[in-house]
Backbone atoms as SQL, in Angstrom:
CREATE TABLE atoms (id INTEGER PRIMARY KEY, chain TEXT, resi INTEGER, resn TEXT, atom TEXT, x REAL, y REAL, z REAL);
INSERT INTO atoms VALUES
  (1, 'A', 1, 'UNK', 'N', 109.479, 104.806, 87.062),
  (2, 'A', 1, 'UNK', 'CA', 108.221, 104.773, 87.814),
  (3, 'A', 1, 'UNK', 'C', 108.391, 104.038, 89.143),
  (4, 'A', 2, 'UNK', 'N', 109.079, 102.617, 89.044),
  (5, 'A', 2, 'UNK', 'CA', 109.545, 102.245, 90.313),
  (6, 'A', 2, 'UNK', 'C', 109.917, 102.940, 91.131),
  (7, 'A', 3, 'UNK', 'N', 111.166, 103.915, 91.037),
  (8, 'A', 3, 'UNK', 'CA', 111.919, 104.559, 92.028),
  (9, 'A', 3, 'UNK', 'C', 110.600, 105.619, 92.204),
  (10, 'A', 4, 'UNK', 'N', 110.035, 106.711, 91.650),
  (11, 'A', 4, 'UNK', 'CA', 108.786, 107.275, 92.183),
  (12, 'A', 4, 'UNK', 'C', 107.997, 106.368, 93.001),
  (13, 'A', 5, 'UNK', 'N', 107.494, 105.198, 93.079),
  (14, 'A', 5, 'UNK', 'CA', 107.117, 104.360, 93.924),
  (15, 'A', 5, 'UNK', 'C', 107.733, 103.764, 95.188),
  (16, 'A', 6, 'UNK', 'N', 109.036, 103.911, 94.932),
  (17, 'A', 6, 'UNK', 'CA', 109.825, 103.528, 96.280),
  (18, 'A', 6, 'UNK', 'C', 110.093, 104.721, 97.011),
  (19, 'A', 7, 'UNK', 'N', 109.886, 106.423, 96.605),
  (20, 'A', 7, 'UNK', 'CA', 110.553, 107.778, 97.071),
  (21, 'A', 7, 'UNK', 'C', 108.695, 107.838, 97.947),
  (22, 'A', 8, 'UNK', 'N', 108.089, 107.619, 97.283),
  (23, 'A', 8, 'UNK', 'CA', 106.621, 107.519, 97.629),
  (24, 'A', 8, 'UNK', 'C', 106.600, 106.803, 98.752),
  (25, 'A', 9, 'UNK', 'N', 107.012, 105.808, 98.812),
  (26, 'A', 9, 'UNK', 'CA', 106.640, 104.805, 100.147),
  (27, 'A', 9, 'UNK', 'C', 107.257, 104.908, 101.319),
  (28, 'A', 10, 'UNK', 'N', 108.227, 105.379, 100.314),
  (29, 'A', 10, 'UNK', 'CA', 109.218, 105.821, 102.154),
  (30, 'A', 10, 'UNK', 'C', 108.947, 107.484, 102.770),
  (31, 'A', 11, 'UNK', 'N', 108.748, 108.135, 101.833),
  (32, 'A', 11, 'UNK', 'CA', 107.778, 109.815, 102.151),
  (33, 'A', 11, 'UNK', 'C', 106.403, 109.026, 103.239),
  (34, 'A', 12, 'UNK', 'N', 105.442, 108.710, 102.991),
  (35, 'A', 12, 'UNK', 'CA', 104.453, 107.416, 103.258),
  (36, 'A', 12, 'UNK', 'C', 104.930, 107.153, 104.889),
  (37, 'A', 13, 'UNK', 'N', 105.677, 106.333, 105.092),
  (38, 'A', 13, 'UNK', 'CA', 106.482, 105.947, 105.902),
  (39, 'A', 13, 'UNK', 'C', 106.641, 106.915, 107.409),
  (40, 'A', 14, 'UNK', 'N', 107.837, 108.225, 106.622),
  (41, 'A', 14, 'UNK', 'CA', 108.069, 108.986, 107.117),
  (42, 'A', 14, 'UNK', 'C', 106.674, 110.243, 108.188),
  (43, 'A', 15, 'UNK', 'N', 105.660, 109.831, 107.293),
  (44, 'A', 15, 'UNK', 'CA', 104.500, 110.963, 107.507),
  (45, 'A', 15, 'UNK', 'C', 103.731, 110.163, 108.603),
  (46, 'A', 16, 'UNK', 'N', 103.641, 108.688, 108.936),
  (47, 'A', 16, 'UNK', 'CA', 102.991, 108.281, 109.450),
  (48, 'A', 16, 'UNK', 'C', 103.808, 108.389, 111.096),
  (49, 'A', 17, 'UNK', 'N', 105.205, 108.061, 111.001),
  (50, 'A', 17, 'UNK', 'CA', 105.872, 108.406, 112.178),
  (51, 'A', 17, 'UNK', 'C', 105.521, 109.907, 112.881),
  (52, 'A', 18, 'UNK', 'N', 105.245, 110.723, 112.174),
  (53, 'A', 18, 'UNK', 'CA', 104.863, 111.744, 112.925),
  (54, 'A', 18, 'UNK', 'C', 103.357, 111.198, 113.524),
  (55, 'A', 19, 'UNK', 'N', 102.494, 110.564, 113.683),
  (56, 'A', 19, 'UNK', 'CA', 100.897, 110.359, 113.983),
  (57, 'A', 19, 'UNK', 'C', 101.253, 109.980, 115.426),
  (58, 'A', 20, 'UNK', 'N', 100.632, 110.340, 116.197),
  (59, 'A', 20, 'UNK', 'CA', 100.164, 109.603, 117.423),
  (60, 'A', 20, 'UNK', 'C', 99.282, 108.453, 117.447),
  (61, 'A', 21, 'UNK', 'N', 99.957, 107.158, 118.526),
  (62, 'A', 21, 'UNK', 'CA', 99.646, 105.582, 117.845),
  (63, 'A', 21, 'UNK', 'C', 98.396, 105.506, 117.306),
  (64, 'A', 22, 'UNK', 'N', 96.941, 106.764, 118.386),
  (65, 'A', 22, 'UNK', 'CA', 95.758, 106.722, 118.378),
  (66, 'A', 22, 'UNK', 'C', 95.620, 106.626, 116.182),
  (67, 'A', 23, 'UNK', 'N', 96.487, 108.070, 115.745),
  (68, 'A', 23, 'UNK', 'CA', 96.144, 108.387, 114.652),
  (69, 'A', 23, 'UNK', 'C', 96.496, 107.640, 113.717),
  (70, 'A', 24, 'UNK', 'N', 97.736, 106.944, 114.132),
  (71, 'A', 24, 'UNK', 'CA', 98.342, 106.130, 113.245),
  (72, 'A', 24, 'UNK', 'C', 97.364, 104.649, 113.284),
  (73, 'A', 25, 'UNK', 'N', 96.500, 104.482, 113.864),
  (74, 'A', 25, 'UNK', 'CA', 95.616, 103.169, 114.464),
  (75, 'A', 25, 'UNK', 'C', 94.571, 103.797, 113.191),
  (76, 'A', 26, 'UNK', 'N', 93.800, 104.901, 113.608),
  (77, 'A', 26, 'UNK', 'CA', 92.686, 104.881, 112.756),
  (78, 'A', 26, 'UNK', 'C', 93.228, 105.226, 111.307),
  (79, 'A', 27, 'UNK', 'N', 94.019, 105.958, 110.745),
  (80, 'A', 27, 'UNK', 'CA', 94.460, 105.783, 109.049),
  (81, 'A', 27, 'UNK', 'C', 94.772, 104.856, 108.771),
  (82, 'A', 28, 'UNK', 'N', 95.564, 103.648, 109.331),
  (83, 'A', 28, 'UNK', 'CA', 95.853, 102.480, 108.992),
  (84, 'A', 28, 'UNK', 'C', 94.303, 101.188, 108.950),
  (85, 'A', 29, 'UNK', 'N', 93.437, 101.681, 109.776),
  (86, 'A', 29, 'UNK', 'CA', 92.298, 100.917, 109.935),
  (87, 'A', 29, 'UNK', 'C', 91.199, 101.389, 108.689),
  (88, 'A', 30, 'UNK', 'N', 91.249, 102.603, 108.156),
  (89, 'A', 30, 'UNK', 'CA', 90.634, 103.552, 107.383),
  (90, 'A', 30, 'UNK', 'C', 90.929, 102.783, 105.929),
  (91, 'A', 31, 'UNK', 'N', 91.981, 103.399, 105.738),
  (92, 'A', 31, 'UNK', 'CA', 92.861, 103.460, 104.327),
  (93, 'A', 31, 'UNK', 'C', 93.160, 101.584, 104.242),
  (94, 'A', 32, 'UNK', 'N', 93.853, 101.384, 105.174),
  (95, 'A', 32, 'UNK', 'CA', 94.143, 99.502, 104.815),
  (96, 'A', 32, 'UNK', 'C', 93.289, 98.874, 104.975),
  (97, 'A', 33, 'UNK', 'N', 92.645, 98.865, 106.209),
  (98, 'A', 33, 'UNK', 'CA', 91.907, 97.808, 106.718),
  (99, 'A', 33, 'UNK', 'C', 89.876, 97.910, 105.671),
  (100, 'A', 34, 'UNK', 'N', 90.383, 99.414, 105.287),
  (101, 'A', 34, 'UNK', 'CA', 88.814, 99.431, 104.442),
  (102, 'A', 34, 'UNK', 'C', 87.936, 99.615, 105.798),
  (103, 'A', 35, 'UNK', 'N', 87.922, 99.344, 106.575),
  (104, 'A', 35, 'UNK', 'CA', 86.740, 99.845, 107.816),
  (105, 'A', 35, 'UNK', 'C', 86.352, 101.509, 107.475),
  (106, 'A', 36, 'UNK', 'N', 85.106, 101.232, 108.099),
  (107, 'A', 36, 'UNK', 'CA', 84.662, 102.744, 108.429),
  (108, 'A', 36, 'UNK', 'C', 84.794, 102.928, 109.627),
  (109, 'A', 37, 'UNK', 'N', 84.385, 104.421, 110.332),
  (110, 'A', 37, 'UNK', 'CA', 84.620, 105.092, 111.071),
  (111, 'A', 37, 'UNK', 'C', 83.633, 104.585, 112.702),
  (112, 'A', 38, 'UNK', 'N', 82.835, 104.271, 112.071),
  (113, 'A', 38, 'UNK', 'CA', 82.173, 103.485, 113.086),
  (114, 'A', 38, 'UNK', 'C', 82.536, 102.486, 113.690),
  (115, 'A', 39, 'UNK', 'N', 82.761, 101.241, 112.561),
  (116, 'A', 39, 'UNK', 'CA', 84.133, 100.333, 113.047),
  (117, 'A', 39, 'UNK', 'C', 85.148, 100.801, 114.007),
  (118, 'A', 40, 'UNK', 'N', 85.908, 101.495, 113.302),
  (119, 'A', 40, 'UNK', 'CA', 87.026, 101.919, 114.255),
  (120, 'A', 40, 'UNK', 'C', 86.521, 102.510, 115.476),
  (121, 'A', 41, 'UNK', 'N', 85.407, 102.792, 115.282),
  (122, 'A', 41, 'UNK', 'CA', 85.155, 103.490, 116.990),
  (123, 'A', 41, 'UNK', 'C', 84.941, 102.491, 117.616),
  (124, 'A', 42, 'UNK', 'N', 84.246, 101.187, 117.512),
  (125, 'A', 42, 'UNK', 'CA', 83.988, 100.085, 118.167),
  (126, 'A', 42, 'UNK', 'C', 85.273, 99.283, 118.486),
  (127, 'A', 43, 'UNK', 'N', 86.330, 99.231, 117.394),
  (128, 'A', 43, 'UNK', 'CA', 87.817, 98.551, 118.089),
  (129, 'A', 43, 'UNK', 'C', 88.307, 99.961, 119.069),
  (130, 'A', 44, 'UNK', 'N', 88.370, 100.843, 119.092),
  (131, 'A', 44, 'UNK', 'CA', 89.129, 101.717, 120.084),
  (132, 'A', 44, 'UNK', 'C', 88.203, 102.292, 120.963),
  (133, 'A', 45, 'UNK', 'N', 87.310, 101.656, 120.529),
  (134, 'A', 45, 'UNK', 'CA', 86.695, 102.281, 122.071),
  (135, 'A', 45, 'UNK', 'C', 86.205, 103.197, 122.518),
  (136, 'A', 46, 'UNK', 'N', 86.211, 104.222, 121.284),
  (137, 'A', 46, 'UNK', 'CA', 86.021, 105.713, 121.555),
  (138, 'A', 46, 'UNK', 'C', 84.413, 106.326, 120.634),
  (139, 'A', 47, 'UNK', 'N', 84.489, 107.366, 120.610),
  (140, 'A', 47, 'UNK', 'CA', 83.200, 107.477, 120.043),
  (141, 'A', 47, 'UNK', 'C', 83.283, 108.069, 118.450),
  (142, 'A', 48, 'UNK', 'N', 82.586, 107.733, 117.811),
  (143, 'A', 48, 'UNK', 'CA', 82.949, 108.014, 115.925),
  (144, 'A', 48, 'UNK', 'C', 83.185, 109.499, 115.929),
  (145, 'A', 49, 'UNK', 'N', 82.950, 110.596, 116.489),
  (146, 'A', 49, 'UNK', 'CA', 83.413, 111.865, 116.209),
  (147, 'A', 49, 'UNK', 'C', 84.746, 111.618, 116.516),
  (148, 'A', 50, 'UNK', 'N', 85.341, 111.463, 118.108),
  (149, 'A', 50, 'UNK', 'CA', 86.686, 111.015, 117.779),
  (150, 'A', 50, 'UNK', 'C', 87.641, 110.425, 116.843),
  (151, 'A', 51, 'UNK', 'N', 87.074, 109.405, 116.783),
  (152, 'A', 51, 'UNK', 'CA', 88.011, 108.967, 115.191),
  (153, 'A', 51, 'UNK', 'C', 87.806, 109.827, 114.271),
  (154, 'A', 52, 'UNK', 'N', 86.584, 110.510, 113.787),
  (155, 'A', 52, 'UNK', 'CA', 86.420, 111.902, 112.830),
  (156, 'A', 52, 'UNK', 'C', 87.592, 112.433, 113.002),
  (157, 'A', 53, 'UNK', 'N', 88.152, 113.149, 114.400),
  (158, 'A', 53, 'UNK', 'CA', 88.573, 114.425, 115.056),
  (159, 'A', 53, 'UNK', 'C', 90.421, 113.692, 114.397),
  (160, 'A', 54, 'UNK', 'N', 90.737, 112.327, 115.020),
  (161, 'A', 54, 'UNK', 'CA', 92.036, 111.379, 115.343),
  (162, 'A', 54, 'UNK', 'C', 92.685, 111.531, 113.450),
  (163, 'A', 55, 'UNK', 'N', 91.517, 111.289, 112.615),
  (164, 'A', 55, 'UNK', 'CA', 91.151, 110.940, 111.549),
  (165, 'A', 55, 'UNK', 'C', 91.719, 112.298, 110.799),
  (166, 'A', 56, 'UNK', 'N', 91.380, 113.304, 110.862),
  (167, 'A', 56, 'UNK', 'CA', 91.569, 114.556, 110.220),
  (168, 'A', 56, 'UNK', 'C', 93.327, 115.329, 110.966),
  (169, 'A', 57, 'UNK', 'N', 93.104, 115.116, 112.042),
  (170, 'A', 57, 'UNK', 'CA', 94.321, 115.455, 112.698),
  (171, 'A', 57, 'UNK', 'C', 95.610, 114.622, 112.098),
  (172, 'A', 58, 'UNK', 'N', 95.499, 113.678, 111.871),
  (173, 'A', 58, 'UNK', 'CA', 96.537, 112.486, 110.873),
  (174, 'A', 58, 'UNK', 'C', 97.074, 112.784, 109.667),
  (175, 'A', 59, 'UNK', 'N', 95.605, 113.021, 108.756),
  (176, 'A', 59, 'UNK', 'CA', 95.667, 113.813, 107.600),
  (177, 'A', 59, 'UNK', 'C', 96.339, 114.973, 107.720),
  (178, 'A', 60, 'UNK', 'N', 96.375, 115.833, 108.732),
  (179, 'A', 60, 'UNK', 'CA', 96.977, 117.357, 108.347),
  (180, 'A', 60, 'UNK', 'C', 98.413, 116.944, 108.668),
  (181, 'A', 61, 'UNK', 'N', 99.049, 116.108, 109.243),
  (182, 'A', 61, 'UNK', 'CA', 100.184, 116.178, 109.815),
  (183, 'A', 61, 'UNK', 'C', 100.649, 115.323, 108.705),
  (184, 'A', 62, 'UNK', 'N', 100.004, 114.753, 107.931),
  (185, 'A', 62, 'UNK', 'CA', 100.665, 113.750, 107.110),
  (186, 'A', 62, 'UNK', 'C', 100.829, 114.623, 105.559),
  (187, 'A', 63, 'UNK', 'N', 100.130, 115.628, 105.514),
  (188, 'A', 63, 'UNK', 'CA', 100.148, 116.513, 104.487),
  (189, 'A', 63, 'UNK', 'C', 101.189, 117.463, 104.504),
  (190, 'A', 64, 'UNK', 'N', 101.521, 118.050, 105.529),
  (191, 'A', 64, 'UNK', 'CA', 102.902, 118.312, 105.586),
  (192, 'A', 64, 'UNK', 'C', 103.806, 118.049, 105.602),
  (193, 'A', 65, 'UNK', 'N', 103.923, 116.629, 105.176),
  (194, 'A', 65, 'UNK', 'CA', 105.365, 115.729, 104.937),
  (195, 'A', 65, 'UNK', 'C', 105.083, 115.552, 103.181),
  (196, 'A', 66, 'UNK', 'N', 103.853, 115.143, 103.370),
  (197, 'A', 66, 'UNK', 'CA', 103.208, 114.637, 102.414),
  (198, 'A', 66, 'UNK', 'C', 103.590, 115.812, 101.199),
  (199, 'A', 67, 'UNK', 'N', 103.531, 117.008, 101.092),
  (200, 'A', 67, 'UNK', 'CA', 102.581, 117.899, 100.323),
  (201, 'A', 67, 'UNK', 'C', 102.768, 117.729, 98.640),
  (202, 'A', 68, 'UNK', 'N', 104.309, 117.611, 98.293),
  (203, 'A', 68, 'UNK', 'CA', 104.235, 117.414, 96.932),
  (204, 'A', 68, 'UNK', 'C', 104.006, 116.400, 96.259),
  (205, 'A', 69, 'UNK', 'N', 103.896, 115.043, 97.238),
  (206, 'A', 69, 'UNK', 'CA', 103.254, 114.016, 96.820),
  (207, 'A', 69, 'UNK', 'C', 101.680, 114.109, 96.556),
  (208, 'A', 70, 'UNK', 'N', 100.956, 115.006, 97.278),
  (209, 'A', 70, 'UNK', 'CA', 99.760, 114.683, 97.207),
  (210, 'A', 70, 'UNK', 'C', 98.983, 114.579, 95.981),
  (211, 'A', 71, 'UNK', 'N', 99.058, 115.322, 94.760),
  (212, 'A', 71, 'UNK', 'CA', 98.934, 115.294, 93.592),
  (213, 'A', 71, 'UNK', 'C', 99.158, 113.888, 93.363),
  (214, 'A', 72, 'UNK', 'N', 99.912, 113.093, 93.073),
  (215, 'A', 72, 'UNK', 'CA', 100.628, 111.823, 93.106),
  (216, 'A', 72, 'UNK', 'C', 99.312, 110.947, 93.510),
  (217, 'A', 73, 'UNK', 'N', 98.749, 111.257, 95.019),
  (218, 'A', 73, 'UNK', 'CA', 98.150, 110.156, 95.311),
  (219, 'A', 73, 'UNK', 'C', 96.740, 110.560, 94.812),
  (220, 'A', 74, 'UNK', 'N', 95.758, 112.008, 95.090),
  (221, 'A', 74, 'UNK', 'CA', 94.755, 112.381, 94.726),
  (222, 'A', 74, 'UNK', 'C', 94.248, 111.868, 92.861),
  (223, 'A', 75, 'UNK', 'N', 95.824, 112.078, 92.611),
  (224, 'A', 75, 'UNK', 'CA', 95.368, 111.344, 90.803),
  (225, 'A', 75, 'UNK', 'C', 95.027, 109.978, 90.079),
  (226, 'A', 76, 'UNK', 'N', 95.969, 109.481, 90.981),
  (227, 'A', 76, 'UNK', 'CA', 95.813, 107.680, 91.420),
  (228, 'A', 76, 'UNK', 'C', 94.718, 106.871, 91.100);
């Protein structure tokens, strides 16, 4: 189970390097930081559909690194 947890984190890892800093700012503020979307619009400055838009664009790019993990995390 460990090593599934360590193949996981570094897949994880790998998916976030593809994000642009913007995207990689709001999933990390989302998912870690527990903020909502509103939040994050108030640290970046931008307006909450954006982070919506930054937000979903992250997700798709991270799902294609991601994909056979996703089961993995959706079950969690």
């Amino acid at each position: 189970e460990s090593v599934q947890e360590e193949e996981l984190k570094k897949v994880l890892m790998e998916s976030l390097e593809l994000l642009t800093e913007k995207e990689k700012k709001v999933v990390t503020l989302y998912y870690y930081e527990d903020l909502t979307l509103k939040e994050i619009s108030n640290i970046l400055e931008v307006s909450e559909s954006r982070v919506s838009q930054l937000h979903t664009k992250g997700l798709i790019k991270m799902r294609k690194v991601m994909g056979p993990y996703m089961n993995i995390l959706t079950n969690a």
